[in-house]
C-alpha positions in Angstrom: 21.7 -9.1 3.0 24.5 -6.7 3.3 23.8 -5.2 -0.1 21.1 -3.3 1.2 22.1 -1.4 3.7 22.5 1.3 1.2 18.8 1.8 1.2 18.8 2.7 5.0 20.8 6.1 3.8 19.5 6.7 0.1 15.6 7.6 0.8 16.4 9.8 3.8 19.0 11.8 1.5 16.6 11.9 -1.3 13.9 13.3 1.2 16.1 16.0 2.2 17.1 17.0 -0.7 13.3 16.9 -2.4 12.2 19.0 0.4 15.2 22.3 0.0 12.5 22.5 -3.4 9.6 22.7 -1.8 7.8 26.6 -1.3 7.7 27.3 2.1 4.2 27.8 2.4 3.6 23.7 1.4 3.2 22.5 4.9 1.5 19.6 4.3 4.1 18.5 1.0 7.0 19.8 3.9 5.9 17.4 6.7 4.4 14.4 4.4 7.8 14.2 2.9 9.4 14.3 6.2 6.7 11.3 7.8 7.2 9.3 4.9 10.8 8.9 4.7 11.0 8.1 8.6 8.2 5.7 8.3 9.6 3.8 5.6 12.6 3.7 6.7 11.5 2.5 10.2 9.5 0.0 8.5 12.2 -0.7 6.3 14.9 -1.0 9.3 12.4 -3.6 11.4 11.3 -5.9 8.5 15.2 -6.3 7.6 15.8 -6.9 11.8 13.0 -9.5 11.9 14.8 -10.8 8.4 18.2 -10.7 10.2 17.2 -12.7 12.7 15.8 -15.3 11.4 19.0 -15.7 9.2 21.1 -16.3 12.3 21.6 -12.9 13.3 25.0 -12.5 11.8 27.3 -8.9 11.4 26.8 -7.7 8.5 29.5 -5.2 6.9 30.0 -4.1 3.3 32.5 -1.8 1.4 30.0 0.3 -0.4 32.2 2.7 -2.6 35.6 4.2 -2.6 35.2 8.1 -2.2 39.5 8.3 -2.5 42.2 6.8 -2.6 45.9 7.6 -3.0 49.2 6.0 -2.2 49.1 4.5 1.4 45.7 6.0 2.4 41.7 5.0 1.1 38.5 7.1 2.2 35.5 4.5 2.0 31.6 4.4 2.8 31.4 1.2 4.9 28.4 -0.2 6.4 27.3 -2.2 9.3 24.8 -3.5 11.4 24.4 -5.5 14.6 22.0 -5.5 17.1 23.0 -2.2 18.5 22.5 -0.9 15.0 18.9 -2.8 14.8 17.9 -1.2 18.3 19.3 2.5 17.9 17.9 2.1 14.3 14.0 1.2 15.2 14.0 3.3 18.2 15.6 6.2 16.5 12.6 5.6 13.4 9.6 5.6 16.1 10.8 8.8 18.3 11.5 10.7 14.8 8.4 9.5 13.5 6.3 10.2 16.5 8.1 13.4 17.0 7.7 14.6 13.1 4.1 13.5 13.5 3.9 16.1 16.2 5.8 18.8 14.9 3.6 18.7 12.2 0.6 20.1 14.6 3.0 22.3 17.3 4.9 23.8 14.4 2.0 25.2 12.1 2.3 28.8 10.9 5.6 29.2 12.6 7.9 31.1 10.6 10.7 28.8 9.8 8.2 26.0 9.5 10.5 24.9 6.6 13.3 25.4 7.8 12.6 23.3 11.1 11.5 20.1 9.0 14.9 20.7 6.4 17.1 20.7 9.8 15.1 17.7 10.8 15.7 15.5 7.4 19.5 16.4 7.7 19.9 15.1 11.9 18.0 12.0 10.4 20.4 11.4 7.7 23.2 12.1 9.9 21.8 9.9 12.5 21.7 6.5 10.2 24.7 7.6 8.8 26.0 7.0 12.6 24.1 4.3 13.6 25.3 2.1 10.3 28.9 3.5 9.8 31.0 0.7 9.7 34.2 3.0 9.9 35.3 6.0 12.0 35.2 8.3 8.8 31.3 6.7 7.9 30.6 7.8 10.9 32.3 11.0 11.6 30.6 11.9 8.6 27.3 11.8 10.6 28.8 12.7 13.8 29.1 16.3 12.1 25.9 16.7 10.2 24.3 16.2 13.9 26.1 18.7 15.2 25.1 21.7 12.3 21.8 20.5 12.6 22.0 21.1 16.6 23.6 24.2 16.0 20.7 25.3 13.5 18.0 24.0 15.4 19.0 26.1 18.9 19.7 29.2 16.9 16.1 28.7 15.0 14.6 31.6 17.2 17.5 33.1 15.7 16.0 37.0 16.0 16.7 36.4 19.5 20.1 36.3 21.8 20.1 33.9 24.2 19.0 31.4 21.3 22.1 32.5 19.0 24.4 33.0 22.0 23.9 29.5 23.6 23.8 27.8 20.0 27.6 28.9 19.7 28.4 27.7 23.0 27.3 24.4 22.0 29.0 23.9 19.1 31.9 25.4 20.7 31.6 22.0 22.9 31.1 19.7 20.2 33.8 21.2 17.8 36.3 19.7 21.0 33.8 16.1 20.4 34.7 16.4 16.8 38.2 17.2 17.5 38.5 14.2 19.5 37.1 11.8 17.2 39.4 13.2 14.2 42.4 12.6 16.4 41.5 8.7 17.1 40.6 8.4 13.3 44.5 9.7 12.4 46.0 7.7 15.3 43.9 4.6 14.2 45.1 5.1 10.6 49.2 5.1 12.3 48.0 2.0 14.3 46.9 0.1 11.6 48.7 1.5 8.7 45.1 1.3 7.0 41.7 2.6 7.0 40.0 -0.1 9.7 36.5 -0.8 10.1 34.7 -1.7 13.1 35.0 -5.1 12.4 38.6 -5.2 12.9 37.9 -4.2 16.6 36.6 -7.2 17.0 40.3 -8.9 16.5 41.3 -9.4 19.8 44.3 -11.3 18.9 45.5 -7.9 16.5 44.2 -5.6 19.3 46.6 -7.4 22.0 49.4 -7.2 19.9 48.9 -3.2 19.5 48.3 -2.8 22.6 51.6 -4.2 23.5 53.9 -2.8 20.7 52.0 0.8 20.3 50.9 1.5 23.9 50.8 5.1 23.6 48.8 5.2 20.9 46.3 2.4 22.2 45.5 4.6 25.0 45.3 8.3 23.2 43.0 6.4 20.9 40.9 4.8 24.1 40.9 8.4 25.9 39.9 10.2 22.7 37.2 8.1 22.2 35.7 8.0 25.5 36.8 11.9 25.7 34.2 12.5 22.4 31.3 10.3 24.1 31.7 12.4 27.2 31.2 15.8 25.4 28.4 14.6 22.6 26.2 12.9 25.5 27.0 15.5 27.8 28.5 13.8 31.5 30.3 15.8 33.6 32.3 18.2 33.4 30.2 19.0 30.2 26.9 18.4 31.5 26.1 21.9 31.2 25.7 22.3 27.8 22.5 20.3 27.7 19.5 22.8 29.2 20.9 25.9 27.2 20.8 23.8 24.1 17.0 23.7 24.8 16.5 27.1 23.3 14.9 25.5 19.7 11.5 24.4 19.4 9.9 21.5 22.0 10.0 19.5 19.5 13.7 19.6 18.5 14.7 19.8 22.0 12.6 16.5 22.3 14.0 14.4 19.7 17.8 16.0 19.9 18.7 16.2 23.7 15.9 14.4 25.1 16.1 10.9 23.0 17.8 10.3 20.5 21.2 12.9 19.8 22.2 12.5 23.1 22.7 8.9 23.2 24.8 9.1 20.2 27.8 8.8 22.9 26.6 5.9 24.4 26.7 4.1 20.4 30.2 5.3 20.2 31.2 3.7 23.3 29.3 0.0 22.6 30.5 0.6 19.0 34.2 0.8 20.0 33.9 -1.8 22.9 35.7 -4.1 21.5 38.9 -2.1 21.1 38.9 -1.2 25.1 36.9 -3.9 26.9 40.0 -5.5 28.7 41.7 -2.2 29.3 40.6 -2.1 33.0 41.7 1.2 33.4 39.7 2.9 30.7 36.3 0.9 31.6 36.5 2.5 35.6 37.7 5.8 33.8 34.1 5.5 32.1 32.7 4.4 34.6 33.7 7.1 37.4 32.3 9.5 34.7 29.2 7.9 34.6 28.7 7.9 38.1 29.7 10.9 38.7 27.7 12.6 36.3 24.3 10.0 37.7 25.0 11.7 41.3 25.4 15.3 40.5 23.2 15.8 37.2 20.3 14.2 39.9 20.8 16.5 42.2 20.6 19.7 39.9 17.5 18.7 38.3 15.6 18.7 41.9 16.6 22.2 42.0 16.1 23.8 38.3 13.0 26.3 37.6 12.4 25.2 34.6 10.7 21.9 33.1 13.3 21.9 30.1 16.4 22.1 32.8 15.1 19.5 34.7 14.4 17.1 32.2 17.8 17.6 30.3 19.9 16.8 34.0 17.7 14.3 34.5 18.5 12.9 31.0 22.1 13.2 31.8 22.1 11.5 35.1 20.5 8.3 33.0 22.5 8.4 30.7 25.5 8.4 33.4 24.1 5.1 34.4 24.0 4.0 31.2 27.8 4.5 30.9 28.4 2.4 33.7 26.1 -0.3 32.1 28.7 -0.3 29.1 31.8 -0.2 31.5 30.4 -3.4 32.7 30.0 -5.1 29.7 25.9 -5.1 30.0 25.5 -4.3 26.5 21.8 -5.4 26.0 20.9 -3.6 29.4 22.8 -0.4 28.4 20.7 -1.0 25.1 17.4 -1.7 27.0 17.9 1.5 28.8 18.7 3.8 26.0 15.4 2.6 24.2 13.1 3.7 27.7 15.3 6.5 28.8 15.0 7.6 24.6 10.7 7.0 24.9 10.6 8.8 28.5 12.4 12.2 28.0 10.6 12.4 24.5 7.3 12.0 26.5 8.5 14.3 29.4 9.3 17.0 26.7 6.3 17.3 24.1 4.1 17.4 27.4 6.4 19.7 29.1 4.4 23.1 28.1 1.5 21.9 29.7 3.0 21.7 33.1 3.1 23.9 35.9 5.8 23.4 38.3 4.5 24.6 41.8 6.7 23.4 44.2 9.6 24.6 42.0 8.3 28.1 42.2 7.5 27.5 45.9 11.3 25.8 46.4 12.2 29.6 45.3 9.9 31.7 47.2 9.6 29.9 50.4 12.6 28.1 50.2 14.6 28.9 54.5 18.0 27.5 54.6 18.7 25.4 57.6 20.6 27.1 60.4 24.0 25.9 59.4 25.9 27.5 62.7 25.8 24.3 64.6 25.1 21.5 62.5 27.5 20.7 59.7 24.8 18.5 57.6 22.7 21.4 57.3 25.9 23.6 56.5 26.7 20.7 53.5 23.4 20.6 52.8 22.9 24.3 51.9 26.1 24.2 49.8 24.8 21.6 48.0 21.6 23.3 47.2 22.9 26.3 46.1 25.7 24.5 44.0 23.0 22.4 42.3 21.0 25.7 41.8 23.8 27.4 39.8 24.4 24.3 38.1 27.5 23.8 39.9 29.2 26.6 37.8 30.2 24.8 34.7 29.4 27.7 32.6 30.9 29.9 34.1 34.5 27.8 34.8 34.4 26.9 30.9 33.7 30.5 29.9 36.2 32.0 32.4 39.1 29.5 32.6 39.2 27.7 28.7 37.3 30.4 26.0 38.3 33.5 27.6 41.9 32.8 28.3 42.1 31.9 24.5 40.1 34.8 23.3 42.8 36.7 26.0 45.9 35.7 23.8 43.8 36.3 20.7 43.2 39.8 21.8 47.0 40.2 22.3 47.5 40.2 18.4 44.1 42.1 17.8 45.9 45.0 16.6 46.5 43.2 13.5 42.8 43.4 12.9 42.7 47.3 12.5 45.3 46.7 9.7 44.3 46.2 6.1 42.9 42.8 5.5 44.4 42.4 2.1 47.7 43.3 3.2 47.8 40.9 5.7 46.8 38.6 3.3 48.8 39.8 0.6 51.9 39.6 2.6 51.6 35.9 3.5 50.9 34.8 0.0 54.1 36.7 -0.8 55.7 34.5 2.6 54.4 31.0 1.1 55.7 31.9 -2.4 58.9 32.8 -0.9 59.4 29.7 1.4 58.3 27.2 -1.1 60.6 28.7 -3.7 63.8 28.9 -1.3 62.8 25.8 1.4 66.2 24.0 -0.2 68.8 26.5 0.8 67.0 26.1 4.5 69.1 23.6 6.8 67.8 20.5 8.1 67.8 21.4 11.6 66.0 24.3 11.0 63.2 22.9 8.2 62.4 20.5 10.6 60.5 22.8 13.3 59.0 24.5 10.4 56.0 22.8 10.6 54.9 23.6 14.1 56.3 26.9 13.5 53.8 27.4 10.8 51.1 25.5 12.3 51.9 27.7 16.1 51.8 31.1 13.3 48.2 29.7 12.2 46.6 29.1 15.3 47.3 32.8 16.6 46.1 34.1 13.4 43.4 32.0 14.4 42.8 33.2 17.8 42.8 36.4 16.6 39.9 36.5 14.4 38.4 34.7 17.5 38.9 37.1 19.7 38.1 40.2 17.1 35.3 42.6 17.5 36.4 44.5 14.1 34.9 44.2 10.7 33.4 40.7 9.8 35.4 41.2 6.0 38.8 41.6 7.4 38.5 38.9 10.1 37.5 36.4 7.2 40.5 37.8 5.4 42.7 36.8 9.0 41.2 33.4 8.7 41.9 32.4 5.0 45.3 33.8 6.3 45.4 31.1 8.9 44.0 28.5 6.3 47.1 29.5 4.1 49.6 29.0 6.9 47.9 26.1 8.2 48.3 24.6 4.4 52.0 25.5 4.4 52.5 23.4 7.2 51.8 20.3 5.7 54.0 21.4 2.7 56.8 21.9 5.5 55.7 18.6 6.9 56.7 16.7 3.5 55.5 12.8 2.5 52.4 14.7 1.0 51.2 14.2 -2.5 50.3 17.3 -4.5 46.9 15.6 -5.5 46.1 15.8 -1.4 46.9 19.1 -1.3 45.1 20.9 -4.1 41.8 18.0 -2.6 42.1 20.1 0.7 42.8 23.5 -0.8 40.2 23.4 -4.0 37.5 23.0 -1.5 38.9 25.9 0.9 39.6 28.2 -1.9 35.9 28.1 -2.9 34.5 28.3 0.3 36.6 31.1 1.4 35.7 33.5 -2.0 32.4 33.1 -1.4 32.1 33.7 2.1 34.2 37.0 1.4 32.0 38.1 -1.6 28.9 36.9 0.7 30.0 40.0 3.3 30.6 42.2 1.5 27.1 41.8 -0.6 25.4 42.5 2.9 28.5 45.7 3.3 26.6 46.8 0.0 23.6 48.5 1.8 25.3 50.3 4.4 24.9 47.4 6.8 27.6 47.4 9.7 29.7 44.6 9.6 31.3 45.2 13.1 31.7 42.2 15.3 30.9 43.7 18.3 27.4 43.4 18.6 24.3 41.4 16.8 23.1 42.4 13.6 20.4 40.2 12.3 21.3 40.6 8.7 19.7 37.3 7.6 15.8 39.4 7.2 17.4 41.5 4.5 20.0 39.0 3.0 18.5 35.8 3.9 20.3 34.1 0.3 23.9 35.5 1.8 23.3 34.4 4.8 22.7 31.0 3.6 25.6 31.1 1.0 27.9 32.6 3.9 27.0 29.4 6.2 27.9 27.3 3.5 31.2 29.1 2.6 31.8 29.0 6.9 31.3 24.9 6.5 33.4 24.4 3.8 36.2 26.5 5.1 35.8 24.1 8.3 36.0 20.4 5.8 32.4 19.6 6.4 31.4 17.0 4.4 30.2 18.8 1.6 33.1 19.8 -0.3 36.5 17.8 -0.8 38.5 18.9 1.8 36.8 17.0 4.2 38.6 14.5 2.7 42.0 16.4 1.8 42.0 17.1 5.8 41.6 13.1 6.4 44.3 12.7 3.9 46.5 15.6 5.1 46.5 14.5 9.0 47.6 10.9 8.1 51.3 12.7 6.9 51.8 13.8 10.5 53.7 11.7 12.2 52.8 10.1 15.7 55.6 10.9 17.5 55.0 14.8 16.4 52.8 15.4 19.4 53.2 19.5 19.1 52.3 19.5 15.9 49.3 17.5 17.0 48.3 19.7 19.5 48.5 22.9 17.6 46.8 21.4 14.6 43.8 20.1 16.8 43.8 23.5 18.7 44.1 25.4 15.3 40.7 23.1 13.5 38.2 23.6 17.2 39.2 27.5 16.9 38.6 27.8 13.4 34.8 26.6 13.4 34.5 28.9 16.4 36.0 31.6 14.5 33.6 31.3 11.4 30.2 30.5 13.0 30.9 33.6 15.5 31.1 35.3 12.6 27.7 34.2 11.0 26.1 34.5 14.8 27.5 38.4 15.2 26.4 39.3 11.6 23.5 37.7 10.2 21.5 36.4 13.8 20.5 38.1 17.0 17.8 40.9 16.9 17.8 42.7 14.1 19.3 46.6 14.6 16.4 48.1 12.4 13.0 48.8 14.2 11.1 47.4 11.3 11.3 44.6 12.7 10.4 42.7 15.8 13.2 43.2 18.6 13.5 40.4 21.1 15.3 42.0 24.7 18.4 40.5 25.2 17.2 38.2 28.2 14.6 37.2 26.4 
């Protein structure tokens, strides 16, 4: 039976692909293609869960291919199913069926009608590559896919700025998600000495004897894990991510953050239950999130204007509850509960236009505070209103007290960015030469800070080009300067193969060629390439925009060029016990997404700057 789980992944990558071909003015060959890839493989995925049963219900898990392997390390597609992969599965098939169904209707004659149902096919593929990954890198694999698509889909208004501006602040949340999960795949790999699966949670006899002789890391990996559920299914503190990423379509909105996307946390957590279920510390730590985030995400979505903001906190708050379901070990309740919380929020959004929210408006408008002088209930009652009304400030602490301090030690160094780019660039080429050819005559005691010396070096380059409002071309220059540096550092590091370096650097090389020569095609026409303001290049250079995005995920090891797997490779060489290093080479990979996609948002979306075409206002 095992054998063809393959299928599950083949016909929606084959659908996604088929439909980048098709004109954009073939709605009906767009959205057919779309319907009948999610409704076979729905079919598909409850026929083989009928079959399963009847067979005795066992876990299934095959090795399907080696992608890579070198000396001490192998990158592998595994695959698995269970019943949480049978229920996410055939819920996950009905939503995106009913949804694409939909779309097909509410999106008609919009603009980027293709480009919605290409974003669509990709979250779907990403989605079963989630929900029947049988390893953390399986599974990362479609834990990133998710988030572009997400990112795409709230920037598809992408003429707009609120739209653009909240799709970065998104991503700039699930680049920590995806941070997180990268660390517990390299301290796994350090745990283990291997590439696990998920079936070697399941040892409780192994996991005992970790737990006992690598405590440390049994817990980073536990926190990490239940850190990148947190973010990616949006509890508190990072509940407020959800409304704004309900700038896309309805229907996006509905099937990301209202069903299915949403709950991906929740599948990390069951799928990784195993590995924490008797830690008692880590199942109350889930717990008091969950809770936490039930009782406050309630309350704000009685107070929100907006149908969207409501449903999105009320999502959250269920899926708070759901968390403490899976703290207590009720997996088929947790799964019961995803499946009507998934159905409900899809039904609440689709049917959301229609409504008018009176006694919202009237909650506004004729809304009289208690006199709080002499009653302290009405005085905490008040607070509590207005705190739930302002959403608690979240936004604002994250944007005040975590991005804008970086950007403030980014713009410390921005001085650099008024300098020539090549020079920069040309003068730490000459650096690397020079240190690789004379690293011998440097003495131990020294060569062995270098690497968080080089790594520290990269991540200010880094929060530079974060922070820079100059020219797009010579901040791309500053990070391929970083992604130099940051190379070196595993150099420094040593125990790496040259094979694992030129798989990380081949891929970053390309990307980071193209990207440049993508800029300064658009620089061709006179086009300002200043980061201090929205451009809305992608009307006039809609093919450099989409070569510049790819060039921005490649430079980032998404998994469509080999240094998604060169950076697996390359983080397995750092030692455990090199916890600065660590820290500056997780803080160096967030920054560096943020870096590149700020650099697509600022050039290529917002409103456009020529009157030829429609301008959205900027609160709009």
């Amino acid at each position: 039976m095992a054998q063809y789980l393959f299928l599950f992944l083949l016909l929606p990558l084959l659908s996604f692909v088929a439909s980048l071909f098709v004109p954009k003015r073939n709605e009906p060959l767009l959205s057919s293609i779309a319907l009948f890839s999610i409704a076979i493989t729905g079919i598909g995925a409850a026929a083989f869960t009928i079959w399963w049963l009847i067979n005795g219900h066992p876990v299934l898990e095959i090795k399907q291919f080696t992608v890579y392997r070198s000396e001490g390390f192998e990158f592998f597609i595994d695959f698995y199913f269970d019943k949480i992969t049978a229920v996410f599965a055939v819920t996950g098939a009905a939503l995106a069926f009913l949804i694409a169904k939909f779309s097909k209707t509410y999106m008609h004659r919009e603009e980027g009608f293709k480009r919605f149902f290409n974003v669509l096919l990709l979250f779907w593929f990403g989605y079963l590559l989630i929900v029947f990954g049988g390893n953390l890198e399986t599974l990362f694999t479609g834990w990133e896919l998710i988030g572009i698509s997400s990112f795409l889909l709230i920037s598809f208004y992408r003429d707009r700025y609120l739209p653009v501006r909240n799709s970065l602040k998104v991503i700039s949340l699930y680049r920590l998600s995806d941070i997180s999960l990268i660390l517990a795949m390299w301290m796994c790999h350090h745990l283990w000495h291997a590439n696990i699966t998920f079936s070697d949670f399941t040892d409780a006899h192994a996991l005992h004897q970790q737990e006992i002789h690598h405590a440390g890391l049994y817990w980073m990996i536990a926190i990490l894990i239940v850190l990148a559920a947190a973010i990616k299914s949006a509890q508190f503190p990072f509940s407020y991510w959800l409304p704004r990423a309900m700038e896309g379509p309805t229907t996006s909105s509905a099937i990301f953050y209202g069903s299915l996307s949403v709950h991906v946390g929740v599948f990390l957590l069951l799928r990784s239950f195993p590995f924490w279920e008797n830690n008692i510390v880590i199942r109350i730590l889930i717990g008091a999130i969950g809770l936490m985030t039930a009782i406050i995400s309630a309350v704000t979505a009685r107070t929100q204007s907006t149908a969207k903001s409501q449903i999105a906190y009320a999502s959250a708050s269920q899926i708070g509850i759901i968390f403490i379901e899976v703290a207590c070990g009720l997996e088929l309740l947790a799964l019961f509960h995803f499946t009507a919380n998934s159905f409900l929020r899809a039904y609440q959004l689709l049917v959301s236009p229609s409504l008018m929210h009176y006694l919202i408006h009237n909650q506004f408008f004729k809304f009289n505070p208690d006199d709080a002088k002499s009653n302290s209930v009405s005085r905490l009652r008040n607070t509590i209103y207005v705190l739930s009304v302002k959403e608690w400030h979240l936004d604002r602490f994250f944007h005040s007290f975590i991005w804008n301090a970086f950007k403030w030690i980014g713009s410390r160094f921005t001085k650099a960015a008024h300098w020539s780019g090549l020079v920069i660039f040309a003068f730490v080429c000459a650096l690397c030469i020079v240190a690789l050819s004379f690293v011998h005559l440097i003495p131990d005691h020294i060569e062995e800070y270098l690497p968080e010396v080089y790594s520290g070096m990269a991540l200010l380059m880094i929060l530079t080009a974060f922070a820079s409002r100059e020219d797009a071309g010579r901040t791309w220059l500053m990070i391929l300067t970083g992604q130099i540096i940051f190379f070196l550092t595993f150099i420094m590091n040593g125990h790496t193969h040259m094979t694992d370096l030129l798989l990380y650097s081949s891929g970053v090389a390309v990307a980071g060629i193209t990207g440049y020569f993508s800029l300064e095609y658009v620089r061709r026409g006179n086009h300002s390439l200043m980061l201090s303001s929205y451009h809305g290049h992608i009307k006039r250079a809609p093919t450099a925009s989409t070569v510049f995005l790819l060039s921005g995920l490649g430079l980032l090891a998404f998994p469509i060029t080999t240094s998604f797997i060169g950076l697996d490779v390359l983080f397995t060489t750092v030692h455990h016990s090199q916890t600065t290093l660590i820290i500056l080479c997780a803080a160096y990979m967030a920054f560096l997404e943020l870096a590149a996609l700020r650099i697509y948002t600022r050039i290529f979306l917002g409103p456009s700057e020529k009157i030829e075409y429609p301008v959205a206002f900027k609160a709009s």
